[in-house]
FIBATI-898153 format. One record per residue (C-alpha): residue in one letter; residue number from 0; x, y, z. Coordinates in steps of 0.02 Angstrom, whole numbers. Layout:
FIBATI-898153
<gunu resn="A" resi="NUM" east="X" north="Y" up="Z"/>
...
end
This chain:
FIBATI-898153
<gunu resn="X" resi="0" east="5747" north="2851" up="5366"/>
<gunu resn="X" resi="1" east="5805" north="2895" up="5216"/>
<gunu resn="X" resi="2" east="5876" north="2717" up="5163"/>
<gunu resn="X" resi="3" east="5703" north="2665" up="5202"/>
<gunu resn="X" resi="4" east="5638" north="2806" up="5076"/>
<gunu resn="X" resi="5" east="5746" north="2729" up="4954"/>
<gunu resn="X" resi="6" east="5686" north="2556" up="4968"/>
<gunu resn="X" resi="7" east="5488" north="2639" up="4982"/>
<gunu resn="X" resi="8" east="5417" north="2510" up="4828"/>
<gunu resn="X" resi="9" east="5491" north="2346" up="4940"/>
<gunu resn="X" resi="10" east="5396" north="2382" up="5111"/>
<gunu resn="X" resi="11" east="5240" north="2492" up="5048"/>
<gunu resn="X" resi="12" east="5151" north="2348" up="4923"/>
<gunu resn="X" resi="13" east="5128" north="2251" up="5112"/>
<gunu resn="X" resi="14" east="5022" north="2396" up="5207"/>
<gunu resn="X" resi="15" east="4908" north="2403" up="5050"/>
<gunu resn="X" resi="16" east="4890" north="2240" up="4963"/>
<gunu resn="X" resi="17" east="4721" north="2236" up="5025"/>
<gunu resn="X" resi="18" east="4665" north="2362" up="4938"/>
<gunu resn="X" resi="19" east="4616" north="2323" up="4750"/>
<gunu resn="X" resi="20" east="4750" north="2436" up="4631"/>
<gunu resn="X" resi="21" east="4665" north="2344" up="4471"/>
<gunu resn="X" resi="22" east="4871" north="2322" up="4439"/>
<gunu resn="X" resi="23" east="4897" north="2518" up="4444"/>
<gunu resn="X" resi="24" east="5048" north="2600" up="4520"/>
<gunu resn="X" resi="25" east="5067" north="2787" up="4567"/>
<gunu resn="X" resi="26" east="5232" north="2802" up="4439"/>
<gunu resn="X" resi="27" east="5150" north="2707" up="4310"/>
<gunu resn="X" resi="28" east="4995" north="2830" up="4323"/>
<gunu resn="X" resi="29" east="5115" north="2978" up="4297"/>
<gunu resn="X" resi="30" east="5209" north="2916" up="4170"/>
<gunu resn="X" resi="31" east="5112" north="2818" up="4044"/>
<gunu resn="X" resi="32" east="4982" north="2956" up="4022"/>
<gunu resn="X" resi="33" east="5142" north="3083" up="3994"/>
<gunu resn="X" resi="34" east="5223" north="3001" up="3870"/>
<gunu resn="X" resi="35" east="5060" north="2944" up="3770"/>
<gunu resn="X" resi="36" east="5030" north="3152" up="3759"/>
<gunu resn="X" resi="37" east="5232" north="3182" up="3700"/>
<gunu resn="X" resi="38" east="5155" north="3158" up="3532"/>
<gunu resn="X" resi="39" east="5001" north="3296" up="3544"/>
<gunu resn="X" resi="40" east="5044" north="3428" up="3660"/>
<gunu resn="X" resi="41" east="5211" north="3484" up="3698"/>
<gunu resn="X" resi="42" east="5268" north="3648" up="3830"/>
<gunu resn="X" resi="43" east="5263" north="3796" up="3684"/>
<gunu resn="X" resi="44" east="5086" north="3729" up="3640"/>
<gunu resn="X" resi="45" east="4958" north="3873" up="3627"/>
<gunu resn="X" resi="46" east="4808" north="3893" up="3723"/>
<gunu resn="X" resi="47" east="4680" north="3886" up="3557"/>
<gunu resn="X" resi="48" east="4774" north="3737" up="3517"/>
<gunu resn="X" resi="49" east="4753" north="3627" up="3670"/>
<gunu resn="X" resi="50" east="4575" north="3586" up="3640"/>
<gunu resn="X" resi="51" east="4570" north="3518" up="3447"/>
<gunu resn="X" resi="52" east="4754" north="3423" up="3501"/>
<gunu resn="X" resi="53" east="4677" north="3343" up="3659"/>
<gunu resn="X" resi="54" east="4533" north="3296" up="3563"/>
<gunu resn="X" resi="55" east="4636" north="3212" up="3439"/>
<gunu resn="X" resi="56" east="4730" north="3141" up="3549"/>
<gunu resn="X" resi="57" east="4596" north="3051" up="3638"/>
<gunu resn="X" resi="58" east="4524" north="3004" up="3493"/>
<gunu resn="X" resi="59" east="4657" north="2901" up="3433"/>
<gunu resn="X" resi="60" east="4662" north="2818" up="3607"/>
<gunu resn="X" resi="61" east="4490" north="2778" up="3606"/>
<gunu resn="X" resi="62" east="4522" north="2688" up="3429"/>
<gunu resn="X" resi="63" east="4674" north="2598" up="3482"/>
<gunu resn="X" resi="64" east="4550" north="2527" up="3632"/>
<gunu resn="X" resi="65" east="4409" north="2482" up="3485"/>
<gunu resn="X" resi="66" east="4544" north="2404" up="3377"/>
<gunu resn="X" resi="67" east="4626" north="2285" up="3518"/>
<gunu resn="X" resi="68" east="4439" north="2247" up="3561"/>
<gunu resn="X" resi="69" east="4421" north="2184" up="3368"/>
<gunu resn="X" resi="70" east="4580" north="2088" up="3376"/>
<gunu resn="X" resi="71" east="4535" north="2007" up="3577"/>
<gunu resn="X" resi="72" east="4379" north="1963" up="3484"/>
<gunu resn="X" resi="73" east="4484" north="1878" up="3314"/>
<gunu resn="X" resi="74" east="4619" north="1796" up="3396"/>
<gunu resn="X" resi="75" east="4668" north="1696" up="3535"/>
<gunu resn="X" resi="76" east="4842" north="1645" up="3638"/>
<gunu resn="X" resi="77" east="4873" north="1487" up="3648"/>
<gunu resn="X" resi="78" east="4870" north="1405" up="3818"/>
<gunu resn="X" resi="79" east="5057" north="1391" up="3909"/>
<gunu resn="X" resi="80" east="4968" north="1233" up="4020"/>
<gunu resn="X" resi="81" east="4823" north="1142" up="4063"/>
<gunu resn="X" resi="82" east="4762" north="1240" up="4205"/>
<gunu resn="X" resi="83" east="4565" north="1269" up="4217"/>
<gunu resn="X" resi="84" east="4588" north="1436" up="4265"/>
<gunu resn="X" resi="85" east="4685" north="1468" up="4120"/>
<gunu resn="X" resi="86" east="4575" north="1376" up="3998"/>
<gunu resn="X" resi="87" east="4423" north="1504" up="4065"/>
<gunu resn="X" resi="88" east="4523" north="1640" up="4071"/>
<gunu resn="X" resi="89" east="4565" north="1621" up="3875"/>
<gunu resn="X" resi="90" east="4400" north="1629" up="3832"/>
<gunu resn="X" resi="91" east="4336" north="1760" up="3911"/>
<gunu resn="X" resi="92" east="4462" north="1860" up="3956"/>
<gunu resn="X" resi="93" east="4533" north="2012" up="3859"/>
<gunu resn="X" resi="94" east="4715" north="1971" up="3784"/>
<gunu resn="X" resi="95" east="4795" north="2101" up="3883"/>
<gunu resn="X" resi="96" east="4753" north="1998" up="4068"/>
<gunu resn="X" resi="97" east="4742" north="1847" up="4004"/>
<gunu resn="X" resi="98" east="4945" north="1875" up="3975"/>
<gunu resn="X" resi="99" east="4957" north="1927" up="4157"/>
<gunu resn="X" resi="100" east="4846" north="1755" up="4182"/>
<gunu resn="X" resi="101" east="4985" north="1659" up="4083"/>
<gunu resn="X" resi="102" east="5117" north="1741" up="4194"/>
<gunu resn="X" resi="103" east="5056" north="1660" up="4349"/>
<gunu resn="X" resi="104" east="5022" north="1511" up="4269"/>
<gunu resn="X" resi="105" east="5217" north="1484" up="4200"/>
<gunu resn="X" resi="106" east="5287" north="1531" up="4377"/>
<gunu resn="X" resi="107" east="5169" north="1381" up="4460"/>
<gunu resn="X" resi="108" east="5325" north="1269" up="4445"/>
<gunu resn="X" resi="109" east="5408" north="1363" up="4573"/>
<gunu resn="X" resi="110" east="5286" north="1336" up="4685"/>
<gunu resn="X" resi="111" east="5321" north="1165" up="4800"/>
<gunu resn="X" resi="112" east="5191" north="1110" up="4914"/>
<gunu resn="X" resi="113" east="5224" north="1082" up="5095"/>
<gunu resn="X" resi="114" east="5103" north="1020" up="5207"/>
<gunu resn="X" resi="115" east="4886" north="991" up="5201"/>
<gunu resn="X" resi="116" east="4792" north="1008" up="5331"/>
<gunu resn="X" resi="117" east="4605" north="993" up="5368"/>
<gunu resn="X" resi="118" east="4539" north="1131" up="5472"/>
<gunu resn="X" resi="119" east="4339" north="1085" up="5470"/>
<gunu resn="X" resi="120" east="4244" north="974" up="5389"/>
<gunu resn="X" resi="121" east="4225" north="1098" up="5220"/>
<gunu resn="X" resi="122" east="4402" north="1216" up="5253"/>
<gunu resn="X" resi="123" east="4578" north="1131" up="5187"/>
<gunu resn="X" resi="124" east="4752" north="1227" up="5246"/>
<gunu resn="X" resi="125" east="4865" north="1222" up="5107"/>
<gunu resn="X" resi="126" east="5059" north="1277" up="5133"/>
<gunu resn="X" resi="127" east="5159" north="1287" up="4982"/>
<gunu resn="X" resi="128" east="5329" north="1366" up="4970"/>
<gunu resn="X" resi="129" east="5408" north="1492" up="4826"/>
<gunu resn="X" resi="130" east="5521" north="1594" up="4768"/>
<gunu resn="X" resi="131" east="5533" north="1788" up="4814"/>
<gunu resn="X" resi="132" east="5481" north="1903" up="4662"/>
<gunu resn="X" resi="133" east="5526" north="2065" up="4677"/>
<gunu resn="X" resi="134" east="5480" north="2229" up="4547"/>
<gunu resn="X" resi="135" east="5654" north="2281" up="4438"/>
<gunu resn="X" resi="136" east="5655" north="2461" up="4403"/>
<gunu resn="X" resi="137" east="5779" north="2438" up="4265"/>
<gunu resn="X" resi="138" east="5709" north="2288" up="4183"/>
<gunu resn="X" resi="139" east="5537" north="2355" up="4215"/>
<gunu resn="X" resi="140" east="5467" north="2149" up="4280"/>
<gunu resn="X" resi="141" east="5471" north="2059" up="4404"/>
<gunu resn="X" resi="142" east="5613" north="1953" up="4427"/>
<gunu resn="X" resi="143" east="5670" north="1820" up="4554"/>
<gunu resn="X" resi="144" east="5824" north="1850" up="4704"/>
<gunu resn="X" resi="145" east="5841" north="1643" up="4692"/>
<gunu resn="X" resi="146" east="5882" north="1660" up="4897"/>
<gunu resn="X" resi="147" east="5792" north="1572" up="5011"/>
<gunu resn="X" resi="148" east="5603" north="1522" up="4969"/>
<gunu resn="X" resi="149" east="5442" north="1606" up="5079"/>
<gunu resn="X" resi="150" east="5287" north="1501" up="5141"/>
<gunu resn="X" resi="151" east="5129" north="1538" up="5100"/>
<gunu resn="X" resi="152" east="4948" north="1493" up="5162"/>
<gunu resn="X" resi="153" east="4795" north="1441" up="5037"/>
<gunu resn="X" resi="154" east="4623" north="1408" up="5125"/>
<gunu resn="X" resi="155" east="4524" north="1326" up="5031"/>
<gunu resn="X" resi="156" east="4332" north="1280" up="5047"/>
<gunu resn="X" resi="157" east="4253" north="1135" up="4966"/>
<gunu resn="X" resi="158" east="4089" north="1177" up="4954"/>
<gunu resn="X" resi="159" east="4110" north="1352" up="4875"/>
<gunu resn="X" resi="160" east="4285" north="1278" up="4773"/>
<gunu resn="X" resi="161" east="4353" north="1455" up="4811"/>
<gunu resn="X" resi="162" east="4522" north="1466" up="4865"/>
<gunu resn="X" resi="163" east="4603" north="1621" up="4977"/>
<gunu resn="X" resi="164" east="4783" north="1657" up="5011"/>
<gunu resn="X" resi="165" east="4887" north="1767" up="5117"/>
<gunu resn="X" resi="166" east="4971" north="1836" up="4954"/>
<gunu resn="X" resi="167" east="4836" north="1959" up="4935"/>
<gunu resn="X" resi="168" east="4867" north="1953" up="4741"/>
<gunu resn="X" resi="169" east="4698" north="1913" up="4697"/>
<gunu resn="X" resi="170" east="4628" north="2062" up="4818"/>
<gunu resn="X" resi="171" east="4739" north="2194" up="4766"/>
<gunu resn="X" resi="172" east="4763" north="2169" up="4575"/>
<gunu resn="X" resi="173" east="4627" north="2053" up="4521"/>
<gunu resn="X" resi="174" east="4705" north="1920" up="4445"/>
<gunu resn="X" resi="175" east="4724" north="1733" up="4536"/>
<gunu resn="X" resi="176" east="4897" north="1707" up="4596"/>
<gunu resn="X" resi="177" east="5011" north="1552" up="4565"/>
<gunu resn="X" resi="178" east="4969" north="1470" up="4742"/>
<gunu resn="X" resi="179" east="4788" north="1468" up="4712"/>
<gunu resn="X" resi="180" east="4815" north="1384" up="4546"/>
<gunu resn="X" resi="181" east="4923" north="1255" up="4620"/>
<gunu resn="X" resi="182" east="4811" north="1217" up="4736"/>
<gunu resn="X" resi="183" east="4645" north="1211" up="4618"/>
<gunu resn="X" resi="184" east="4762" north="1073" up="4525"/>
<gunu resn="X" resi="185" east="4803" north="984" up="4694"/>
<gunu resn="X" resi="186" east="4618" north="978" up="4733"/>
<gunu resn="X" resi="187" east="4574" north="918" up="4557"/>
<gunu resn="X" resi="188" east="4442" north="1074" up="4528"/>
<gunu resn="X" resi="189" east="4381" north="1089" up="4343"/>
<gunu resn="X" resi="190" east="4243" north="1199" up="4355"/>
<gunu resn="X" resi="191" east="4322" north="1366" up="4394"/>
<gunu resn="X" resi="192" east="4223" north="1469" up="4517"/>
<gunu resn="X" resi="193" east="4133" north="1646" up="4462"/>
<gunu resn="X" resi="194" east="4196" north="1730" up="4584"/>
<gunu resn="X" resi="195" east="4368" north="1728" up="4530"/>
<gunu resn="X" resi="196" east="4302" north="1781" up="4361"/>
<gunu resn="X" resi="197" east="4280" north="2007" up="4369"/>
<gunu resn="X" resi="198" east="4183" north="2062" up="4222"/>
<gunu resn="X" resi="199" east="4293" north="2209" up="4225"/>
<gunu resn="X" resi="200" east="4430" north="2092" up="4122"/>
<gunu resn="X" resi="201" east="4291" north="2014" up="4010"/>
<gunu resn="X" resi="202" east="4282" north="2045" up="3806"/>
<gunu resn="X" resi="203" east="4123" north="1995" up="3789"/>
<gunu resn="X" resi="204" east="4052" north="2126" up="3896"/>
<gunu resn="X" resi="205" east="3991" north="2290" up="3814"/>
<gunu resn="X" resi="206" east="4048" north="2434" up="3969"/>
<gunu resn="X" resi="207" east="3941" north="2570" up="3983"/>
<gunu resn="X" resi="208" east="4071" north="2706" up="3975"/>
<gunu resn="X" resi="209" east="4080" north="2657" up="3790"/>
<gunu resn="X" resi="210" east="3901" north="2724" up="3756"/>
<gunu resn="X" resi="211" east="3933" north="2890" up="3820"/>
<gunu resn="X" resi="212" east="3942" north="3025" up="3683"/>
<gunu resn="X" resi="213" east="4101" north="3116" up="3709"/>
<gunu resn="X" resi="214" east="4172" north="3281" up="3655"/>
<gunu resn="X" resi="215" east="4293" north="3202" up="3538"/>
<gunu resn="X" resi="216" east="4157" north="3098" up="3439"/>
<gunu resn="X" resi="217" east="4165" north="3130" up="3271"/>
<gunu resn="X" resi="218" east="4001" north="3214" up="3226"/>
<gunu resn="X" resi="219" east="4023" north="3179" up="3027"/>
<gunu resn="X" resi="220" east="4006" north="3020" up="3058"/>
<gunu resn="X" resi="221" east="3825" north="2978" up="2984"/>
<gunu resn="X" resi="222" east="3720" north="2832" up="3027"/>
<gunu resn="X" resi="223" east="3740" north="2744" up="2880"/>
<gunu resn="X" resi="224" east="3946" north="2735" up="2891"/>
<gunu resn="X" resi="225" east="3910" north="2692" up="3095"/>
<gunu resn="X" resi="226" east="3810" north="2547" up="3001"/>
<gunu resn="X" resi="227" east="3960" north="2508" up="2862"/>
<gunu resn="X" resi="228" east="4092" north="2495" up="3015"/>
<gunu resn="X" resi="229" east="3979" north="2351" up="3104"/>
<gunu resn="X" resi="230" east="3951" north="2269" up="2957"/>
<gunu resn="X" resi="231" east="4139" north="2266" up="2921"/>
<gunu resn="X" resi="232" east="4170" north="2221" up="3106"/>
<gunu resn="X" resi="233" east="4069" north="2077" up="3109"/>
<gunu resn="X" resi="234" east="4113" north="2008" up="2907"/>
<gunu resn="X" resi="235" east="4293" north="2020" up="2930"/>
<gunu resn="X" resi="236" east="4327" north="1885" up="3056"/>
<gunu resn="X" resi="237" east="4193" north="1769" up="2970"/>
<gunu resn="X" resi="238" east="4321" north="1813" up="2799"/>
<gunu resn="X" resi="239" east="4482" north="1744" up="2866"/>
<gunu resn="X" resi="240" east="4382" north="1582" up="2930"/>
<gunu resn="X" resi="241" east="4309" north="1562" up="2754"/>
<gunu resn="X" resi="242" east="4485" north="1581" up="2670"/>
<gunu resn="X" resi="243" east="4566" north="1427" up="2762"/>
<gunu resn="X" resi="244" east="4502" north="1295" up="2632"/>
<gunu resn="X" resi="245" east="4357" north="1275" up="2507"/>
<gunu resn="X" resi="246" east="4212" north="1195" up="2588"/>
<gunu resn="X" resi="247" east="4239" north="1349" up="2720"/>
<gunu resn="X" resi="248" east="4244" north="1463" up="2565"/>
<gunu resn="X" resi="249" east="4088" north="1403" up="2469"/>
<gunu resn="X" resi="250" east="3987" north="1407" up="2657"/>
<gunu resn="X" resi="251" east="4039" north="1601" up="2675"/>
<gunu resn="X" resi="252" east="3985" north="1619" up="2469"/>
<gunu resn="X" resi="253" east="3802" north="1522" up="2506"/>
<gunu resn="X" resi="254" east="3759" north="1625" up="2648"/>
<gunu resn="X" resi="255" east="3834" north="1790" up="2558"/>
<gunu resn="X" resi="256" east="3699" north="1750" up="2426"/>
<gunu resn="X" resi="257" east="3577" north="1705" up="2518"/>
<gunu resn="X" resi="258" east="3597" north="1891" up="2611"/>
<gunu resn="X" resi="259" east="3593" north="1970" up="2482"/>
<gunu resn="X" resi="260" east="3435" north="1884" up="2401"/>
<gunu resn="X" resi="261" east="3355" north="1914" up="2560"/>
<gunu resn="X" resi="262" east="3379" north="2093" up="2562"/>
<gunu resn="X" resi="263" east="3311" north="2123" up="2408"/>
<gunu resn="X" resi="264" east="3409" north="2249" up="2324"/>
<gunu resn="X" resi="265" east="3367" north="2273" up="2148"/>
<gunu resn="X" resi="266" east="3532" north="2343" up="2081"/>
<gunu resn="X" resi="267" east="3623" north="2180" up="2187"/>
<gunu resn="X" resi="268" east="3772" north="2104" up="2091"/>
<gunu resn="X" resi="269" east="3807" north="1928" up="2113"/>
<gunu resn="X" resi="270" east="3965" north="1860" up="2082"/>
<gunu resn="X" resi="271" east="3999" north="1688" up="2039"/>
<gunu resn="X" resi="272" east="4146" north="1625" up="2063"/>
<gunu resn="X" resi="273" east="4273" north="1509" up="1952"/>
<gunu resn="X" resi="274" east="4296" north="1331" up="1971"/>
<gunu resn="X" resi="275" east="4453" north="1259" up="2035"/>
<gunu resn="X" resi="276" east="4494" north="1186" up="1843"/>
<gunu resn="X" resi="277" east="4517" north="1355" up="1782"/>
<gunu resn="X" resi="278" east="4360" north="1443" up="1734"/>
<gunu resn="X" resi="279" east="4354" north="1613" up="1731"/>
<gunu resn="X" resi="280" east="4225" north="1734" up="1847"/>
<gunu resn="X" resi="281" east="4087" north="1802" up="1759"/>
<gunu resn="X" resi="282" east="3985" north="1948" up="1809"/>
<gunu resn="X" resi="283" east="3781" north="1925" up="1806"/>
<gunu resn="X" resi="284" east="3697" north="2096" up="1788"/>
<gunu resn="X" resi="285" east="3532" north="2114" up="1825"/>
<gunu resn="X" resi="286" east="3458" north="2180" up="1652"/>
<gunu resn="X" resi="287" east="3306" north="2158" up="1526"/>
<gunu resn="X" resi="288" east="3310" north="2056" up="1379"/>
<gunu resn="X" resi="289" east="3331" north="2188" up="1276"/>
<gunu resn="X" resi="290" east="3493" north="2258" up="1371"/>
<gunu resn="X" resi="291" east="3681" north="2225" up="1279"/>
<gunu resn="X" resi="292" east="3751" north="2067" up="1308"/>
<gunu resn="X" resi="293" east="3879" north="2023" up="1451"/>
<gunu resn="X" resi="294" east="4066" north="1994" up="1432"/>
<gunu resn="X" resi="295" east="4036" north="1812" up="1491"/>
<gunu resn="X" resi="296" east="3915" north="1805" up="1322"/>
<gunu resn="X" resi="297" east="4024" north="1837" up="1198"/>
<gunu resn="X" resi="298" east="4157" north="1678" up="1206"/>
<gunu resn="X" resi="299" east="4003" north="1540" up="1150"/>
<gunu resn="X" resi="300" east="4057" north="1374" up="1094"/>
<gunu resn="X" resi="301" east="3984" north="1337" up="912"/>
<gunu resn="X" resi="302" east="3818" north="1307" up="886"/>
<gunu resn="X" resi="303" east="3709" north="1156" up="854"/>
<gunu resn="X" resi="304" east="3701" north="1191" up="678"/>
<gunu resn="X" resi="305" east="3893" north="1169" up="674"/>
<gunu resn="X" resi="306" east="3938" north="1340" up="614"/>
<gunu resn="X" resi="307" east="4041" north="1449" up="711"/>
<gunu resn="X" resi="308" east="3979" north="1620" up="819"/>
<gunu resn="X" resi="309" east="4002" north="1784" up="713"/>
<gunu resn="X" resi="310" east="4074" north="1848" up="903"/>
<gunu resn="X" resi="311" east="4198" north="1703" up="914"/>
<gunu resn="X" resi="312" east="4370" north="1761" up="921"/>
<gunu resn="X" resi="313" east="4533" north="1677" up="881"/>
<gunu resn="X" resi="314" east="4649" north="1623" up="1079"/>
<gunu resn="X" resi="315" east="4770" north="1706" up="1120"/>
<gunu resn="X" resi="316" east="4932" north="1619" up="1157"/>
<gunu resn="X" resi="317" east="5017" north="1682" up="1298"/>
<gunu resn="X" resi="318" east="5223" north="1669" up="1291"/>
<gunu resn="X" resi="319" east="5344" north="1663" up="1424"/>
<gunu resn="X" resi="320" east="5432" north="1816" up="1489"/>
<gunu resn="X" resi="321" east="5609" north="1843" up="1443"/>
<gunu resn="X" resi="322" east="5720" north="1836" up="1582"/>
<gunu resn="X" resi="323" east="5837" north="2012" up="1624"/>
<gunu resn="X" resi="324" east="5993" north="2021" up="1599"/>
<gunu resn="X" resi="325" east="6035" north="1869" up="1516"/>
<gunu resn="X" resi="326" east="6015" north="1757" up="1703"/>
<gunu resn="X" resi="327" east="5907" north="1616" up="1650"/>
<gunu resn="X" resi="328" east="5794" north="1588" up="1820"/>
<gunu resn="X" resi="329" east="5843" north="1465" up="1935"/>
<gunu resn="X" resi="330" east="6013" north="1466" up="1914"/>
<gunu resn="X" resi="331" east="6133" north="1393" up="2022"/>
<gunu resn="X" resi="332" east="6251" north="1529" up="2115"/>
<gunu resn="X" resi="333" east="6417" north="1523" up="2043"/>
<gunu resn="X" resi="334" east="6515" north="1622" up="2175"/>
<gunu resn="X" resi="335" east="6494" north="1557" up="2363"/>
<gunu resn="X" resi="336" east="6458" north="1628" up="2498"/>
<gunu resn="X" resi="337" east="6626" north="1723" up="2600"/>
<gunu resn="X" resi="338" east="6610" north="1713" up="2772"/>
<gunu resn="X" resi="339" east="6665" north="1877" up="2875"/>
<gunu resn="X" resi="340" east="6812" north="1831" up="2945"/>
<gunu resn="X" resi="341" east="6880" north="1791" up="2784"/>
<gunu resn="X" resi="342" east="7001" north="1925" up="2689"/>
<gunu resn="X" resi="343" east="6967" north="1924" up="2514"/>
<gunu resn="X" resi="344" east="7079" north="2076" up="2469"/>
<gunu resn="X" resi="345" east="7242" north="2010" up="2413"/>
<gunu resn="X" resi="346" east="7381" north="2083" up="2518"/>
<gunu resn="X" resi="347" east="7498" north="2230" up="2477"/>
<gunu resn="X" resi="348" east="7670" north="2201" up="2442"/>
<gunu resn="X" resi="349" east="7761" north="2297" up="2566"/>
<gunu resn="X" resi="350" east="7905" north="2405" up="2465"/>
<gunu resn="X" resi="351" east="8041" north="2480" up="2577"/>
<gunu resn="X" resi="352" east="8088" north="2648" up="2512"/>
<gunu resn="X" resi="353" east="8285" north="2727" up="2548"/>
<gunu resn="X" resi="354" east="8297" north="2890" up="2593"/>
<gunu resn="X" resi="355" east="8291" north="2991" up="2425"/>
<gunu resn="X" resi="356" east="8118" north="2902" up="2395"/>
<gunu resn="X" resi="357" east="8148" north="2778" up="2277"/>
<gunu resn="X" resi="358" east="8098" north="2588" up="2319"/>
<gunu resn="X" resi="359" east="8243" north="2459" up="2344"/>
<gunu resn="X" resi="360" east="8179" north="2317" up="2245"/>
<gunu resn="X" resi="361" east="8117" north="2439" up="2102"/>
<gunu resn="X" resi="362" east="8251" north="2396" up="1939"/>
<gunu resn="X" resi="363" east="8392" north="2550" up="1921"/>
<gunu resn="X" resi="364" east="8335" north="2659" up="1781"/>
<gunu resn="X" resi="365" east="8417" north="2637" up="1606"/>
<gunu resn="X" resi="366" east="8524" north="2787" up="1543"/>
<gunu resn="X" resi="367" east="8409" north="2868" up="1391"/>
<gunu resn="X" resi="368" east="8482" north="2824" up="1223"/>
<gunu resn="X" resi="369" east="8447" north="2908" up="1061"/>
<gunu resn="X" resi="370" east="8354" north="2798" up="940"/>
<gunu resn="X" resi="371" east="8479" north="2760" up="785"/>
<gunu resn="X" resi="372" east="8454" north="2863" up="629"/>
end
């Protein structure tokens, strides 16, 4: 009994991998939400300070969740194969599962099919064979024993396109194992079915517990910065497609612009910018004739009449910076590179010494004459 205590995480997962875990385990439900606290709250922690610490705390969780929500919604994996599943599941998916979609996916070449058989008229029996994955405590992941293989059993209907296997992965953690993609390839399915789809994974969903007003909202927060952060939200992905070449750039400028005009704003300022030969920006303020002029006013080319602006002023000629120290730039390394191994430290000259101290090959010291007078 108690070897079988031991060995409790290899023979429980099969009495309950009916039961939908949404991927949770009992020591990861412990543990995680202990160490994400390490940081707040610790054991001499008073009583007066637990609530503003917990409420900090949670507020920087709920901020991480709102900033990998941003980023699900900015950036996208690239695909690991050409699965359907895996093609939906990118889209739709939040990044976080749709890496636990790509680890099924790269473990479908394991799986080998075996045999096909047609049970009714609508129901196929698929057996496939595969390796035995089994949870690491050390390497926290699941790893393979490379022993012998197990068979497994995918039922598949063709009217409905969905696929159900004896694994239970789908049932218990939500996600479509690697037999069920094998055999949506085998069957040729494109169209993936909704079923294996949970909104619970989706991005694009809005949940409900995210409306809730909680105790660590901060109430300081006024409408119009609530407004700011959406704007930002929703500008800043639009901004990095804008800045891949110019014709994106000038379509993000036209419909800045145009916002802007459309608003209405009467103390707007629009901002123009530069030419690709050089130009420089200029800033158009919104003012009456009578106002002073603008920067960009002042630089005129000469008149019609051919004499020169009294505003004109002379260009100013730029020189090159000196280089430091003496190093012109771009200069070719004199010394090269010395690998490790190599000694560069000449080597000592080993002098053997007798036994009043004085070395052997040292010349005998000269008798001290007096200097003639």
């Amino acid at each position: 009994m108690a070897f079988l205590y031991k060995q409790r995480d290899m023979w429980i997962p099969a009495y309950v991998k009916h039961i939908f875990w949404a991927g949770m385990q009992t020591t990861q439900r412990v543990e995680s939400i202990n160490s994400f606290f390490d940081g707040y709250l610790k054991k001499n922690t008073r009583l007066y300070q637990f609530a503003p610490r917990y409420y900090k705390a949670m507020e920087s969780r709920a901020n991480d969740e709102r900033a990998a929500d941003v980023n699900c919604s900015r950036f996208t994996r690239p695909l690991v194969g050409e699965f359907a599943y895996e093609r939906k599941c990118q889209k739709v998916y939040t990044d976080a599962k749709f890496v636990e979609v790509q680890v099924q996916c790269t473990r479908v070449c394991y799986v080998t099919p075996v045999s096909k058989k047609d049970i009714s008229d609508v129901e196929v029996e698929h057996t496939v064979s595969d390796r035995v994955w089994i949870w690491s405590k050390f390497l926290k992941k699941e790893i393979s024993l490379g022993g012998p293989k197990r068979t497994y059993v995918v039922l598949f209907n063709k009217e409905t396109l969905f696929g159900k296997c004896d694994c239970k992965y789908f049932e218990c953690h939500g996600i479509v194992c690697r037999h069920i993609i094998k055999m949506l390839d085998m069957e040729n399915v494109v169209t993936v079915p909704a079923s294996y789809i949970m909104n619970r994974w989706r991005k694009d969903i809005q949940h409900k517990h995210t409306l809730v007003k909680v105790a660590y909202h901060d109430p300081e927060k006024t409408e119009e910065i609530n407004r700011y952060d959406k704007i930002m939200n929703a500008v800043e992905p639009a901004s990095l497609l804008g800045s891949q070449n110019e014709q994106k750039l000038d379509i993000m400028l036209e419909m800045v612009r145009a916002a802007m005009l459309r608003m209405d704003v009467s103390d707007v300022v629009t901002t123009e910018v530069a030419d690709n030969e050089g130009g420089a920006a200029s800033v158009l303020n919104r003012r009456g004739s009578d106002g002073p002029p603008t920067p960009g006013s002042v630089n005129k080319p000469p008149n019609s009449s051919g004499g020169e602006s009294p505003c004109q002023s002379p260009p100013i000629l730029a020189k090159d910076p000196v280089p430091r120290g003496g190093v012109k730039a771009h200069r070719p390394r004199e010394k090269r590179f010395i690998p490790p191994g190599e000694n560069t430290k000449p080597a000592k000259k080993q002098v053997r010494k007798n036994k009043k101290g004085v070395a052997e090959d040292a010349p005998p010291e000269q008798p001290a004459t007096n200097p003639p007078e």
